[in-house]
Backbone as CSV, one residue per row, in Angstrom:
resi,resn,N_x,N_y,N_z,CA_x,CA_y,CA_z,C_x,C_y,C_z
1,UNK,9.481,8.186,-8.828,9.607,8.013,-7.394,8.697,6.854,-6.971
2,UNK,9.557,5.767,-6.534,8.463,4.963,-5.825,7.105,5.182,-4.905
3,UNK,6.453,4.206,-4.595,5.391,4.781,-3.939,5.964,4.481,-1.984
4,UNK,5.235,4.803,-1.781,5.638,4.785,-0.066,5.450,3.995,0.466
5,UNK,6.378,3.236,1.199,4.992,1.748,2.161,4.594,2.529,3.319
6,UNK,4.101,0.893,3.740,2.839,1.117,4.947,3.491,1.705,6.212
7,UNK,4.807,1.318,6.334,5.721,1.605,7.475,5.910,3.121,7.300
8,UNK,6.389,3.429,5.804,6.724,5.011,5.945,5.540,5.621,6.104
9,UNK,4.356,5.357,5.488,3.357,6.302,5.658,3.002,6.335,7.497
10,UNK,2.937,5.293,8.252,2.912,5.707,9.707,3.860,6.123,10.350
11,UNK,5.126,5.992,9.673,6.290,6.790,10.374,5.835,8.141,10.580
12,UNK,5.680,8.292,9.203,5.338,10.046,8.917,3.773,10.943,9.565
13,UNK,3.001,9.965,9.576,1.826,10.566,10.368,2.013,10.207,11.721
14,UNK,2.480,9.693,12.223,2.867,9.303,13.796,3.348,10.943,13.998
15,UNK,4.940,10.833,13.479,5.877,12.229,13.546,4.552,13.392,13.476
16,UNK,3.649,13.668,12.168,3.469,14.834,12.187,2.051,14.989,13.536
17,UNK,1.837,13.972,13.688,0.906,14.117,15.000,1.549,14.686,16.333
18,UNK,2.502,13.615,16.478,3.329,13.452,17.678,4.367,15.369,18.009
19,UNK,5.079,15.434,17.039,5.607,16.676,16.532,4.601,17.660,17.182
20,UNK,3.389,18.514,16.131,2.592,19.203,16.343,1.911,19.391,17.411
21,UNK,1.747,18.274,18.323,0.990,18.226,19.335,1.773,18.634,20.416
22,UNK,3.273,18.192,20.448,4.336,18.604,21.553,5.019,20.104,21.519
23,UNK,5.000,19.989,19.699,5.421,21.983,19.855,3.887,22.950,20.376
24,UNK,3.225,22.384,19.955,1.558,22.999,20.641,1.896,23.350,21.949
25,UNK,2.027,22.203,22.810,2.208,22.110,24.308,3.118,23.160,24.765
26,UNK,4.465,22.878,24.119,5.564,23.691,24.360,5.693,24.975,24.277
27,UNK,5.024,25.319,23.103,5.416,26.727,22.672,3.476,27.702,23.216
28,UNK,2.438,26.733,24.019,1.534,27.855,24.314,1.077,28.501,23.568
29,UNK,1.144,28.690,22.385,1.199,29.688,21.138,-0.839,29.609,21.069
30,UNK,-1.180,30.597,21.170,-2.488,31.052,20.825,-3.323,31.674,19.963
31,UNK,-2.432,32.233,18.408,-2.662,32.895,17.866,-2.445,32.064,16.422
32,UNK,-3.573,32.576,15.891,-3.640,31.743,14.406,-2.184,31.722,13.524
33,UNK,-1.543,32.303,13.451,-0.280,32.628,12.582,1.156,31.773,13.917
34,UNK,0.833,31.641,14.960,1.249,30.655,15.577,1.241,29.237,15.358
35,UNK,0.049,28.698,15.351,-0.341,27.593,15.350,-0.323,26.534,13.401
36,UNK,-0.145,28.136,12.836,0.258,27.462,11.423,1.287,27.663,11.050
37,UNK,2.279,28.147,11.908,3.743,27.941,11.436,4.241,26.412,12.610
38,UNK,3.276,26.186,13.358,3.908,24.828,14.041,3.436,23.563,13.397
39,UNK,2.487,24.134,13.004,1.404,22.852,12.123,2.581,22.673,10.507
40,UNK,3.129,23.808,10.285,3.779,23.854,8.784,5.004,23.079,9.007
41,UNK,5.478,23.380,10.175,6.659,22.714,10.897,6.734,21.237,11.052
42,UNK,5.398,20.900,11.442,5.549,18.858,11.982,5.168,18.835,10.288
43,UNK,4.363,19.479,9.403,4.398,18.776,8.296,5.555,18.158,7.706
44,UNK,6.530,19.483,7.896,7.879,19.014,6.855,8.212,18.065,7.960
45,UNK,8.624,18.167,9.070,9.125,16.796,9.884,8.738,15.454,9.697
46,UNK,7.363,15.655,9.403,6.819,14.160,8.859,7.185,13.865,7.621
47,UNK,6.740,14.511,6.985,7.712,14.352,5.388,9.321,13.860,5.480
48,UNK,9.619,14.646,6.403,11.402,14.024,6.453,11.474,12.939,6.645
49,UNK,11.063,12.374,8.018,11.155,11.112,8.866,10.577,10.338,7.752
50,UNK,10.077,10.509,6.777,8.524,9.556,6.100,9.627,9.360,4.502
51,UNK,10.542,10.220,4.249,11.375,10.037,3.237,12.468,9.339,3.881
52,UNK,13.121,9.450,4.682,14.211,8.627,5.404,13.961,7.368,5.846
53,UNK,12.809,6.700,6.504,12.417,5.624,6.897,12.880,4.829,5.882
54,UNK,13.783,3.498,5.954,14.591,2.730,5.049,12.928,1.919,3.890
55,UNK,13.734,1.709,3.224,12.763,1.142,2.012,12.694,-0.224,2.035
56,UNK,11.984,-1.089,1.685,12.472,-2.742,1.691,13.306,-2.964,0.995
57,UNK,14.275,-3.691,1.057,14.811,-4.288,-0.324,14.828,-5.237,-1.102
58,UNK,14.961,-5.071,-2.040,14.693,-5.730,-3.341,15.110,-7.636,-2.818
59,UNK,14.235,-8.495,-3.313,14.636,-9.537,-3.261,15.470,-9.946,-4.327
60,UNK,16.121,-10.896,-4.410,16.881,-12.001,-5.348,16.105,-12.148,-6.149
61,UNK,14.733,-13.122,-6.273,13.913,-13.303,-7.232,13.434,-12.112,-7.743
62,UNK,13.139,-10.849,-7.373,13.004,-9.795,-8.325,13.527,-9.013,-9.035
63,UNK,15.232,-9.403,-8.621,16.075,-8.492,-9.421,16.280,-9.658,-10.452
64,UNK,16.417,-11.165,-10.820,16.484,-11.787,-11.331,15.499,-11.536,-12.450
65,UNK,14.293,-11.380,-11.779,12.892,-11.256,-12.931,13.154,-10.049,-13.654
66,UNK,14.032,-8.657,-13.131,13.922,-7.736,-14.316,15.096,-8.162,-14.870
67,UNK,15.587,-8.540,-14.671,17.515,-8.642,-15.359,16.470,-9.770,-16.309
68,UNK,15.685,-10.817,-16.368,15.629,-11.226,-17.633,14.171,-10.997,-18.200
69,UNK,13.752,-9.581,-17.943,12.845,-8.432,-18.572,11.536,-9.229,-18.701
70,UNK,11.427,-9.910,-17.198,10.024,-10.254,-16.569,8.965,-8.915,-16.002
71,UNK,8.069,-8.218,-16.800,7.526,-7.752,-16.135,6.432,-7.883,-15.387
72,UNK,5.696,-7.195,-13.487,5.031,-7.136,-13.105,5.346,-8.562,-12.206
73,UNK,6.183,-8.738,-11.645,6.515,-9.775,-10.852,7.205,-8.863,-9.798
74,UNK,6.565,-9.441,-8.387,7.324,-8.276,-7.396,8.161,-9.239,-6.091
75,UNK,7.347,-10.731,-6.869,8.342,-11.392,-5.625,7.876,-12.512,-5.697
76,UNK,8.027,-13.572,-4.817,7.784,-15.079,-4.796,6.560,-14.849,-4.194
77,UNK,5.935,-14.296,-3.245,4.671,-14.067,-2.946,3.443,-14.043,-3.854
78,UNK,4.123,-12.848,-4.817,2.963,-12.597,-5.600,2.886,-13.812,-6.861
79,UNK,3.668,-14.256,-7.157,3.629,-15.386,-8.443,3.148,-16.298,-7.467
80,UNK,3.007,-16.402,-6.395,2.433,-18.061,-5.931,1.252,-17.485,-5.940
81,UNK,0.342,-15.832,-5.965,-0.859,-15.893,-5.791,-1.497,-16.229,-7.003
82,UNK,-0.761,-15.762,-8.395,-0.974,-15.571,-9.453,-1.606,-17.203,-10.073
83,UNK,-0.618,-17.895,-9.881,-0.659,-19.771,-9.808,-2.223,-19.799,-9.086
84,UNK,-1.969,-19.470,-8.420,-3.126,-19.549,-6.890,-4.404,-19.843,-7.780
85,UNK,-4.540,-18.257,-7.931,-6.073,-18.109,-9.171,-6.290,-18.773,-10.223
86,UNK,-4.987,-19.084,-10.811,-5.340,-19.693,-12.314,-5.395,-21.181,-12.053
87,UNK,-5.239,-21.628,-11.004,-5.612,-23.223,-10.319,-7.367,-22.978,-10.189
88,UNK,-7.562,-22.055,-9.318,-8.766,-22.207,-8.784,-9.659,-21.948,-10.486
89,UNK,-9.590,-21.027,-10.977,-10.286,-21.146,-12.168,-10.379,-22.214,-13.177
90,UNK,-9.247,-22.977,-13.346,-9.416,-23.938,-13.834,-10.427,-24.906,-13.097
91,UNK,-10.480,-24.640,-12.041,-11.487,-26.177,-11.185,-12.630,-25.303,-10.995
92,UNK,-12.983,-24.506,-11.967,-14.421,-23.909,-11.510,-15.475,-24.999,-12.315
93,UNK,-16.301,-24.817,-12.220,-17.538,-25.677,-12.792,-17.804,-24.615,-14.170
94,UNK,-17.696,-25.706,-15.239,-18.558,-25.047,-16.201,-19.719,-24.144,-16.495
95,UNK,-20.385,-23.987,-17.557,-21.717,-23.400,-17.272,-22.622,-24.417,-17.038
96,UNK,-23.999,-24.336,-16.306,-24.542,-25.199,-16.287,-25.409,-25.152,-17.214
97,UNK,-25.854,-26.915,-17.492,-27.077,-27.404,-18.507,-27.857,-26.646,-18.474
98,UNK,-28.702,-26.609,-19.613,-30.331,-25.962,-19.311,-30.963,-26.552,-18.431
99,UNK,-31.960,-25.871,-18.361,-33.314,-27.001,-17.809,-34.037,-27.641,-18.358
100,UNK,-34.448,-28.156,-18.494,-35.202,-28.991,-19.344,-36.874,-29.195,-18.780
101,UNK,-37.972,-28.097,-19.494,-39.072,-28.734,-19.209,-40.040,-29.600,-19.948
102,UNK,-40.680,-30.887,-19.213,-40.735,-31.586,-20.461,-42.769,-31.561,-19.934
103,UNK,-42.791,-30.850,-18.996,-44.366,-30.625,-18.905,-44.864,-29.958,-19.535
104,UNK,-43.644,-28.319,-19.773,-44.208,-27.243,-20.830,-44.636,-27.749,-21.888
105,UNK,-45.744,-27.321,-22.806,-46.024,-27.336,-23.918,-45.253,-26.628,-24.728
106,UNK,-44.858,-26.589,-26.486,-43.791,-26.028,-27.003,-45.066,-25.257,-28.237
C-alpha cells in the first residue's frame, strides 16, 4: 500500500476533527460510552475521506523510468536534485594543506 500524501493526510484529520466536533454538538451526548462511539465514528470517516481523496498521478517520466527498470527515480524533480548535489560536491574544495610551522622547533 502506498504511503499517503500530504493532501490525504489533512483531508482525513480535517474530517475527523470537523466530524467529531459537529456530532459532539449535535448529539449533546454526555456520557463516556457516548462520546466514544462518536469519537469511533469521525475516526472511520476520516479514514474514509483520507482513503478516497484522489492520489497524484504518475508522471510520463516515471512510468518510463520503471518500464526501463530505473530504480528510485520519482520524477524530473527529483533527478534534477540528484544532479544538483553531485555538481555541488564536485566544486567543493579539497582538503586543506597543512600548516606549516617553521618557528617550531622539530
Amino acid at each position: 500500500m502506498p504511503r499517503p500524501t500530504a493532501a490525504q493526510l489533512v483531508y482525513g484529520s480535517a474530517t475527523v476533527f470537523l466530524a467529531t466536533l459537529a456530532m459532539l454538538l449535535l448529539s449533546q451526548t454526555r456520557t463516556g460510552t457516548g462520546v466514544a462511539v462518536i469519537a469511533v465514528a469521525g475516526l472511520g470517516l476520516g479514514l474514509l475521506v483520507a482513503v478516497t481523496a484522489p492520489a497524484p498521478k504518475v508522471s510520463a517520466t516515471a512510468k518510463a523510468a520503471k518500464a526501463a527498470g530505473v530504480t528510485g527515480v520519482t520524477g524530473p524533480a527529483r533527478a534534477s536534485r540528484v544532479v544538483r548535489r553531485q555538481a555541488v560536491r564536485a566544486k567543493s574544495p579539497a582538503a586543506p594543506a597543512p600548516l606549516e610551522h617553521s618557528h617550531c622547533p622539530r
